[in-house]
Structures are given as C-alpha cells and as structure tokens.
C-alpha positions as CSV (number, residue, x, y, z in Angstrom):
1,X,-54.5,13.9,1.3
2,X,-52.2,12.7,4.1
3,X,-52.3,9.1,2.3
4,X,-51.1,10.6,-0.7
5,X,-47.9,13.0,0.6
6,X,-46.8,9.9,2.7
7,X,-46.7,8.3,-1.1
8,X,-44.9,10.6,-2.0
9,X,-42.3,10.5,0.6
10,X,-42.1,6.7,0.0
11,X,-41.1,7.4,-3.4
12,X,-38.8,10.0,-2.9
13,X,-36.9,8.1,-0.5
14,X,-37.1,4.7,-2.8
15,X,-35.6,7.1,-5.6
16,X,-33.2,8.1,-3.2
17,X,-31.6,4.6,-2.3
18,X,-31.8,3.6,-5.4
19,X,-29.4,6.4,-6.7
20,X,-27.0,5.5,-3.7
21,X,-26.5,2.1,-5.4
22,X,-27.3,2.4,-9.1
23,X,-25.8,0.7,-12.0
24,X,-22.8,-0.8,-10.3
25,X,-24.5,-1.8,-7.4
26,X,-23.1,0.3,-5.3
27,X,-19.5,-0.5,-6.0
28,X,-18.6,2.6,-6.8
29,X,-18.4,6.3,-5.6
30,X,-20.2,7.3,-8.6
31,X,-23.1,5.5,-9.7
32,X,-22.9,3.7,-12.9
33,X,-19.0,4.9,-13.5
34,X,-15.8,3.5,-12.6
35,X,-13.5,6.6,-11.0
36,X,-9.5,5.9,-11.8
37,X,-7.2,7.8,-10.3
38,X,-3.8,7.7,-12.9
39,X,-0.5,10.0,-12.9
40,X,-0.6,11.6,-16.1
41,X,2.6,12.1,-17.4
42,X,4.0,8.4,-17.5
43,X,5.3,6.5,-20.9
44,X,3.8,4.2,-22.3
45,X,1.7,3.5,-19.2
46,X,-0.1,6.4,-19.1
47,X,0.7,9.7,-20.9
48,X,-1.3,12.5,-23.0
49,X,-1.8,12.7,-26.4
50,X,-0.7,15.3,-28.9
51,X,-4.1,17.4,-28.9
52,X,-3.5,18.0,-24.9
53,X,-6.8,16.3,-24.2
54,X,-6.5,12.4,-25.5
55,X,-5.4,9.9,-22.6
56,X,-3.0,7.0,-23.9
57,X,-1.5,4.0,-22.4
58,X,-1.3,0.4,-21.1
59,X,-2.9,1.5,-18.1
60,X,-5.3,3.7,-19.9
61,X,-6.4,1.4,-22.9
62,X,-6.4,-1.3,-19.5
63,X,-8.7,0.2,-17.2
64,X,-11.1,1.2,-20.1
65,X,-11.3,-2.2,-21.0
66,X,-12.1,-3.7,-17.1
67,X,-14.7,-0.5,-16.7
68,X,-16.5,-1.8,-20.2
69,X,-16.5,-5.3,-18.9
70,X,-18.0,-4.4,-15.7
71,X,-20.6,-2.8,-17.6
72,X,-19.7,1.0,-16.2
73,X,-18.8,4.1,-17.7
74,X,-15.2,5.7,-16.7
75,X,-13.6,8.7,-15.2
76,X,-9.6,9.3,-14.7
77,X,-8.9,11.5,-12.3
78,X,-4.9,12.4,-12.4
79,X,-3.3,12.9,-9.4
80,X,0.4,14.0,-8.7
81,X,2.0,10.5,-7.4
82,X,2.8,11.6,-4.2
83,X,-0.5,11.7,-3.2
84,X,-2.1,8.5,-5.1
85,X,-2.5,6.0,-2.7
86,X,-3.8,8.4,-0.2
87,X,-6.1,9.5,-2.1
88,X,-8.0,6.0,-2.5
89,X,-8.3,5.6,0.7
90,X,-10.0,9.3,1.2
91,X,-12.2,7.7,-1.4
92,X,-11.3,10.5,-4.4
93,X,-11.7,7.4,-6.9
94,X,-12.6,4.1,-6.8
95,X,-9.2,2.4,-8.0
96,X,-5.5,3.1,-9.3
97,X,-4.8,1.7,-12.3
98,X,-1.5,3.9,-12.9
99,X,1.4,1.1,-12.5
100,X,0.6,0.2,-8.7
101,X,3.7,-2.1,-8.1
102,X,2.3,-4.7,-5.3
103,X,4.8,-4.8,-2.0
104,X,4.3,-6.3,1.0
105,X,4.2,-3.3,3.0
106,X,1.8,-1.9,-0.1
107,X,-0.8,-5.1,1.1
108,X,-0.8,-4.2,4.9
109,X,-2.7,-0.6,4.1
110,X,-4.6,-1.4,0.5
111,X,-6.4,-4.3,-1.7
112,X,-5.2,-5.1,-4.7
113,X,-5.9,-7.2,-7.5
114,X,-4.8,-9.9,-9.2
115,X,-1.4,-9.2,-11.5
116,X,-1.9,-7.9,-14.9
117,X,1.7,-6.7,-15.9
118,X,5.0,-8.0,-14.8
119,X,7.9,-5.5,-15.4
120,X,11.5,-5.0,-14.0
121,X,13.8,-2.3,-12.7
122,X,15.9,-0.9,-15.0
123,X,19.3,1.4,-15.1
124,X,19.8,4.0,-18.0
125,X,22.7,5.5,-18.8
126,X,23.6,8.5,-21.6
127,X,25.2,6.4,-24.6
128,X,28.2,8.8,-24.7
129,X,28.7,8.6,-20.6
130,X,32.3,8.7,-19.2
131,X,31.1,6.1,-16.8
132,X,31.4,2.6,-17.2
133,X,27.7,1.6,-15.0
134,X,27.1,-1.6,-15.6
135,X,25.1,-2.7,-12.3
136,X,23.8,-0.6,-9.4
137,X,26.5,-1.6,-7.7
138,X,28.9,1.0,-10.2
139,X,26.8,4.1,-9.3
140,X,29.2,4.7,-6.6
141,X,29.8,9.1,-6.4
142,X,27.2,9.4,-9.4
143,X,24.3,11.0,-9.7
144,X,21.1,8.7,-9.9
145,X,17.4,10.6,-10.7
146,X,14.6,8.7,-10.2
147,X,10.7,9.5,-9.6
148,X,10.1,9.5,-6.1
149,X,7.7,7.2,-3.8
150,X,8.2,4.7,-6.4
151,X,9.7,1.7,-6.2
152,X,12.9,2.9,-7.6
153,X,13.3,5.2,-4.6
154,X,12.6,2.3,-2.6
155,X,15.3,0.1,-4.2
156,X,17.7,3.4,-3.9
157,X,17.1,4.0,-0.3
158,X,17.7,0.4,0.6
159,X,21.2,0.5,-1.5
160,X,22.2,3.7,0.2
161,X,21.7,1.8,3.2
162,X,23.8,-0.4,2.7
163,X,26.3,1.7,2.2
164,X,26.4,2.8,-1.4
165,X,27.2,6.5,-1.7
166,X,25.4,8.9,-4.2
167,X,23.9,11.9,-4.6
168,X,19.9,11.3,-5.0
169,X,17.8,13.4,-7.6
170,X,13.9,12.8,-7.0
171,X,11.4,13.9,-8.9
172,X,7.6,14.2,-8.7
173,X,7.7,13.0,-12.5
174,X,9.9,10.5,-14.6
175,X,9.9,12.8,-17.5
176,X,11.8,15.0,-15.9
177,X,14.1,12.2,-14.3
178,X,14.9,11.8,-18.5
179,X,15.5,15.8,-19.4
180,X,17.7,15.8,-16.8
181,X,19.6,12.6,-18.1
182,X,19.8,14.2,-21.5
183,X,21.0,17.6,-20.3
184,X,23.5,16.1,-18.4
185,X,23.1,17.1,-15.0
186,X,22.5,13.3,-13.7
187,X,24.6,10.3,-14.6
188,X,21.6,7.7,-14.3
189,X,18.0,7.1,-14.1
190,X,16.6,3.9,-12.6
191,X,13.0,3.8,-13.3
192,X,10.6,0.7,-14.6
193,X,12.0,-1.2,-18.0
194,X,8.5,-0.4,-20.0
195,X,8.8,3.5,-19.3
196,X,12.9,2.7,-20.0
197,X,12.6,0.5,-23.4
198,X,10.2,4.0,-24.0
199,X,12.5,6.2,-24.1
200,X,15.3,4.7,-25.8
201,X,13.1,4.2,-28.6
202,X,11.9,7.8,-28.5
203,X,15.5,9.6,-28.0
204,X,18.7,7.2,-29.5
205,X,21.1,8.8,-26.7
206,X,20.0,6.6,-24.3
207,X,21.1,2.9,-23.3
208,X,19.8,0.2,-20.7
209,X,23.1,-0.9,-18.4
210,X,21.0,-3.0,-16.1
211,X,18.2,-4.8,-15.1
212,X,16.4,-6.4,-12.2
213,X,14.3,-6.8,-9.4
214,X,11.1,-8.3,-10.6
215,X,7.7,-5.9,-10.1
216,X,4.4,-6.9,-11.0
217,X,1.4,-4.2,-11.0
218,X,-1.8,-4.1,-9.8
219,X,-5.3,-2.6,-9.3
220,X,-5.1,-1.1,-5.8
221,X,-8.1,-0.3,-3.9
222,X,-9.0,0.9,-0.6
223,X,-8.5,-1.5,2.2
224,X,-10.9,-3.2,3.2
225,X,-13.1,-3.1,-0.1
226,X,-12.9,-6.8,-0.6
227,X,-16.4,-6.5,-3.2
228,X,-15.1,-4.2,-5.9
229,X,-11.4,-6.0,-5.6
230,X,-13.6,-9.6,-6.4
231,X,-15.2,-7.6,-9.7
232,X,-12.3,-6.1,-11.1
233,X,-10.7,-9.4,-10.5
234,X,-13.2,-11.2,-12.6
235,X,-12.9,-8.8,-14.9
236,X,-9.3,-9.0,-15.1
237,X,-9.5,-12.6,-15.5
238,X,-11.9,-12.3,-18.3
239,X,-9.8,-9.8,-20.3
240,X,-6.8,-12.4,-20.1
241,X,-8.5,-15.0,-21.1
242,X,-10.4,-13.8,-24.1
243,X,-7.1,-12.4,-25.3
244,X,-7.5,-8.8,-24.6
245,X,-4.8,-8.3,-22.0
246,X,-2.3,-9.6,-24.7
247,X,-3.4,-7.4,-27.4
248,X,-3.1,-3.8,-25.4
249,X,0.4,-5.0,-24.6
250,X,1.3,-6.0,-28.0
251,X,-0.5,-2.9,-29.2
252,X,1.4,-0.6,-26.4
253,X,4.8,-2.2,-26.6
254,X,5.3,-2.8,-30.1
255,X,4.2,-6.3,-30.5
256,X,6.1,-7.5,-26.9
257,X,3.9,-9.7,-24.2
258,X,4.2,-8.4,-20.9
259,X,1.2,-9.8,-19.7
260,X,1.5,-13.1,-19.7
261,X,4.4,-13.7,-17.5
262,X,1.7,-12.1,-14.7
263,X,-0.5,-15.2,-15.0
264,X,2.0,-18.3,-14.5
C-alpha cells in the first residue's frame, strides 16, 4: 500500500513538471501558447476590425505567423502603451510584437530580435494648413500631437532641447493624435510613416511634409531571455526567407515592401 501511494506521488509530481514545460519547452509563460502583448488601436500595425472583436495588422498577421512556426498557439494581450515594456519584464506576456522601435537605451533593459520592419518618422500636416511646415525645423510656435513614450516623443523632446519652441500634445493613442489634426486643434502630428501613409489614404485632408530618422522594429523580450529571443529569431529568419514576411507587407501596405530593407 505504501509502495503504491509513493507511485502515485511520483506521477503526480512527473505530471506536474511536465506541465511547467509543455509544448514549448518551457519558453513560454503559458504552455503550448505564445502570449503577445500589442496596443490595440494602431493603423495598419495593429488595429480592430469592424465586428469589435477581429484583430488586424502587420504586427498581428506577423506574430501569428512566428507563433505558427514555432509550433504554438497565440494569445494578444493589449495593453495601453505606456505600460508595454514594463509589462514584459513583469512577465504579463511572453513578447511585444506591437512596433517595438529598437534604441540603444531600449537594448540596455530588454532583448530583442532580429529586424523585421524598417520604417521612418514622418510629419503630417492638414492639406488646407496656413502653415508652410516643410521640416521639423518649421514647427516653430505650432502645435505638434504625437503618441507619447514613442519614439516620436523622443525625437520631440530632443528638438525641444535644442531649443525649438512648441506647445506639445501627447496622447496615450495615435488615433487621437489624428482627430485632433482633423478638428483643428493641433497644427501637426509626427508619428511613424506606415501609420502616416494610413491615414492619408483613409481621410484625403491629410499630407506628409517630412520625413526621416530611420526606425526599425522588433520583437522585444524580457532581458535576459536569451532562449526564446534565439526561437523567435529563427523563426523570423524562416518567415523571410520563405517569402512570408514580404507577403504580410504587401498584403498590409497595399502591395509596398517594407520588409526587406530590414534584412540588408
């Protein structure tokens, strides 16, 4: 009898560690699923559908495709931006796949992955605007809006700086950077050219003035997790070189390669 509960015990506890690591080999928080943490709410990268419920986007379409080569389910988990990079280091999800641009002070406190996306900065103006903004440079006593902890609010605080004067707008979404545009109650928005190019073709009231300041994106990861960083990176490299990369951008931005320039 004793023989046979300390079985049982043996079992229970080689059930046990086997659920710890699972189907992805304990890569993941969840067994058997790859948990994405994405902001919700920005075009084309990542953005809802229609019915309320349906997740679009680069990103979106993206990290589906990396989870399916890895062999593991997935689960987005949207988180207000503020808070995303925090919150993969509390371990609320596995990754980011939500347009991570990779910085130098971004690589001191997370891993990333290897580029998937290059991108640029860009500066939109109303079509019918009474200012003549051609360059950052002209947004001298105008009002710029722009999402903030994002790169663009980086860019912007450095300019201000250096001595450029303007009256900020940040907001926790770049939607509302754009309804503010369009009401009038901002002169500019500088946000990423994919959300930018977007837009215009959504709404013909807006123009691109300016852009720069090469970004490329990323998978970013807790620090330190140097295994799951090495699978998403082979599964990265496997989705660019059987051709899928290219087709979710062409699919995504109406036929344009943004993937490529990534990979030199």
């Amino acid at each position: 009898m004793i023989r046979a509960v300390k079985s049982i015990i043996i079992l229970l506890i080689i059930a046990a560690l086997s659920g710890c690591s699972g189907d992805s080999g304990g890569l993941t928080i969840k067994n058997g699923t790859l948990t994405v943490g994405v902001e919700i709410g920005y075009p084309p990268m990542e953005y809802m559908a229609d019915d309320g419920i349906t997740l679009l986007g680069f990103d979106i379409s993206l990290a589906r495709a990396i989870a399916d080569t890895m062999g593991l389910k997935i689960q987005f988990v949207d988180t207000a931006w503020e808070g995303i990079l925090s919150g993969v280091n509390a371990m609320k999800y596995d990754c980011i796949i939500s347009s991570v641009t990779i910085l130098p002070e971004r690589l001191k406190n997370y891993n990333f992955s290897r580029p998937y996306i290059q991108t640029n900065l860009a500066l939109v103006t109303l079509k019918n605007s009474i200012y003549d903004v051609r360059s950052p440079d002209d947004l001298f006593g105008l009002g710029v809006a722009y999402q903030e902890a994002t790169t663009s609010n980086y860019y912007m605080r450095r300019l201000g700086q250096d001595g450029l004067k303007f009256t900020a707008y940040e907001y926790d979404k770049v939607t509302y950077c754009f309804d503010e545009l369009r009401l009038g109650r901002v002169d500019a928005v500088l946000t990423d050219l994919l959300v930018a190019n977007e837009y215009l073709a959504r709404a013909d009231i807006y123009k691109i003035v300016w852009h720069g300041s090469e970004e490329i994106f990323g998978v970013c990861m807790k620090k330190g997790n140097d295994a799951l960083t090495i699978e998403i990176d082979k599964a990265l490299d496997e989705l660019f070189e059987n051709g899928t990369a290219l087709r979710i951008s062409k699919e995504t931005f109406n036929g344009m390669d943004f993937v490529s320039a990534a990979r030199p």
